[in-house]
C-alpha positions in Angstrom: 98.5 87.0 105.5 96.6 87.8 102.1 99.5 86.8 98.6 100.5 89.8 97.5 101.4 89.9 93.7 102.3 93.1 91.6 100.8 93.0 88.0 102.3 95.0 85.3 99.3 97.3 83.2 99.8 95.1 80.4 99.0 91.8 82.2 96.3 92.9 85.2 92.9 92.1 83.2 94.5 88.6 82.1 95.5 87.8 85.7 92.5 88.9 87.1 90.5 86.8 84.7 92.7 83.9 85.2 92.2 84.4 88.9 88.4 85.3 88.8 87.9 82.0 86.6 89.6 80.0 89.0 87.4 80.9 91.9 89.8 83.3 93.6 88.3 86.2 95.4 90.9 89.0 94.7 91.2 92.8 95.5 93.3 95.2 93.3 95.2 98.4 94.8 95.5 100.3 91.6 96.2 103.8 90.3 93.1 106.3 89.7 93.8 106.6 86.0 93.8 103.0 85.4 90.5 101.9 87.1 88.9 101.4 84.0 91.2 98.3 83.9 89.7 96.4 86.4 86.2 94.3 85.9 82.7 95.8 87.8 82.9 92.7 90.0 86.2 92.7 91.3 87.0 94.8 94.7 89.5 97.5 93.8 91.2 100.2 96.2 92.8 103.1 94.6 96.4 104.0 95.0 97.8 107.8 94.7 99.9 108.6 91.5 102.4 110.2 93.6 105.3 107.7 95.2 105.6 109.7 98.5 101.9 109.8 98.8 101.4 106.0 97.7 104.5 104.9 99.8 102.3 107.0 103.1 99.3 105.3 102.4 100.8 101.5 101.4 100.7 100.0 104.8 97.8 101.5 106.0 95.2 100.0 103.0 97.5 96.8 103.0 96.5 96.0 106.3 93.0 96.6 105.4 93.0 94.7 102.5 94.5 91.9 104.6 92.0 91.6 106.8 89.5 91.7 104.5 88.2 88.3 103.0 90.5 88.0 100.1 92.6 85.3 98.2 94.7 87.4 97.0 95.6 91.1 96.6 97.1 92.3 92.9 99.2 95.2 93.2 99.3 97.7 89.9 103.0 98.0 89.1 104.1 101.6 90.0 106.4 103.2 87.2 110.1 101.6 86.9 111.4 104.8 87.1 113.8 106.5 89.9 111.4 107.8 91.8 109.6 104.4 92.2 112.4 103.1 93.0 111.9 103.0 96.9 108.2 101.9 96.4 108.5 98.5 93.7 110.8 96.4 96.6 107.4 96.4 98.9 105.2 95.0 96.0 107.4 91.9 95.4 
């Protein structure tokens, strides 16, 4: 199974370079409006805005991620608000 890590906005293009630098290949689920965040050469899947929508779809591109060939996958850190709340415990 792929390491799943959840990256808060303020810290993704400092892990990813940390994790690019060290030779990792890494893939990013991340929300649509914050795609400018991540780097041309690193693998990105976009992630609805909506927590019922994102919770449908989380299993389905986490298993494709997985079996894709990837170090790692960095998750962008949904909201910390109530209705996220069901959502952050499966990015931990």
């Amino acid at each position: 199974q792929t390491p799943l890590r959840t990256v808060e906005k303020g810290l993704l293009r400092d892990t990813l370079h940390h994790l690019q630098a060290s030779g990792k290949k890494v893939v990013v689920m991340i929300f649509s409006s914050r795609v400018d965040l991540v780097p041309e050469t690193i693998a990105f899947q976009t992630m609805p805005e909506n927590p019922v929508e994102y919770a449908r779809e989380l299993y389905a591109v986490m298993r494709v991620l997985d079996n894709g060939d990837y170090d790692c996958i960095l998750a962008d850190a949904p909201p910390d608000t109530p209705p996220w709340q069901a959502v952050r415990p499966f990015l931990c």
